[in-house]
C-alpha positions as CSV (number, residue, x, y, z in Angstrom):
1,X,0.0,0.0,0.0
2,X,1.5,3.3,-0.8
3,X,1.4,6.1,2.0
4,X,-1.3,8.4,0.3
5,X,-3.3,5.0,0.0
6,X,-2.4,5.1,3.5
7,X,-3.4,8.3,4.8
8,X,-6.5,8.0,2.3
9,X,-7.7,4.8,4.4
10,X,-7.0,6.9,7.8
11,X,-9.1,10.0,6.4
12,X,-12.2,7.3,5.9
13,X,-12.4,6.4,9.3
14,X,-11.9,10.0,11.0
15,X,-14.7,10.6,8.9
16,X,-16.4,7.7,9.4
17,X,-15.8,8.7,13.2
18,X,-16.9,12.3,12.6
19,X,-19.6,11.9,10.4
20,X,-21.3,9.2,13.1
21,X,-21.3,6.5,10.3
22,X,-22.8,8.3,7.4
23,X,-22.7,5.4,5.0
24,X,-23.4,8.2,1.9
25,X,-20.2,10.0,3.3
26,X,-18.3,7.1,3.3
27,X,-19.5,6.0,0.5
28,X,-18.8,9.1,-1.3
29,X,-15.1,9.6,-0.2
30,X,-14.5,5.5,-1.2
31,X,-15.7,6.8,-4.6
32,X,-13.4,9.4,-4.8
33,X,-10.3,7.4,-3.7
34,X,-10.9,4.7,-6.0
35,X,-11.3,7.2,-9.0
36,X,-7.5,8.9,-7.9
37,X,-6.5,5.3,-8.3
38,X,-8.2,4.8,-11.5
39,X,-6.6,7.5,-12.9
40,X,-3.0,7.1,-12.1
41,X,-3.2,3.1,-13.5
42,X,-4.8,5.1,-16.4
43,X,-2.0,7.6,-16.6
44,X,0.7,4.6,-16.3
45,X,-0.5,2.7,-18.9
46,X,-0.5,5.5,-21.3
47,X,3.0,6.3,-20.8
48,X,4.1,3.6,-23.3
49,X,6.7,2.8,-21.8
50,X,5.8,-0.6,-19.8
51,X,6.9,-4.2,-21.7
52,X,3.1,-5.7,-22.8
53,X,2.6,-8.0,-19.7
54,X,3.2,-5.3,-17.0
55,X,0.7,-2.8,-20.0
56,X,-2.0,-6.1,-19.3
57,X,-1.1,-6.3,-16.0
58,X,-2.1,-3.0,-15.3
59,X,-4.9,-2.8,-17.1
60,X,-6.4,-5.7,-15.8
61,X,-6.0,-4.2,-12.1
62,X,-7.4,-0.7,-13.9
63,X,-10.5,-2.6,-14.8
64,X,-11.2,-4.2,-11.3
65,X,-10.9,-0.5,-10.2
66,X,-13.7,0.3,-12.7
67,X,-15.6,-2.3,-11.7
68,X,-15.6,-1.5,-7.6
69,X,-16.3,2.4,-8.5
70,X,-19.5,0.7,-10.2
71,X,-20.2,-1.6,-7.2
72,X,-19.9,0.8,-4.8
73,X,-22.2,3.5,-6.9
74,X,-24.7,1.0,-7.0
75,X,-24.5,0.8,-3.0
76,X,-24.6,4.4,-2.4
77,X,-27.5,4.8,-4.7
78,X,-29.5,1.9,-2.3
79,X,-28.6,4.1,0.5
80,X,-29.9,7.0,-1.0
């Protein structure tokens, strides 16, 4: 796990903490972690410089990513 993964997972439970469990809130900053991590698999696969297998790799774990933002949309619509 990298550190701003790190302090990312920390800032979920002070608000988790602060917010009293607001599922939407936590929802909602989940959303918006997975999406930075979307986005810098997205930016390293476009770099061009990765050998194919690490380039499928990558996209592979980019797609997973894709698919929980998905998942957990669908969740915080229920809650809504």
């Amino acid at each position: 796990m990298s550190t701003l993964a790190g302090i990312h997972r920390l800032w979920i439970d002070v608000k988790a903490t602060w917010s009293k469990k607001d599922d939407e809130a936590i929802l909602e900053e989940c959303i918006r972690g997975e999406k930075s991590s979307l986005k810098e698999y997205q930016e390293k696969i476009d770099n061009n410089l990765l050998t194919p297998e690490i380039k499928t790799m990558l996209e592979m774990q980019r797609d997973k990513i894709a698919k929980t933002i998905r998942q957990i949309k669908i969740l915080e619509d229920l809650k809504a």
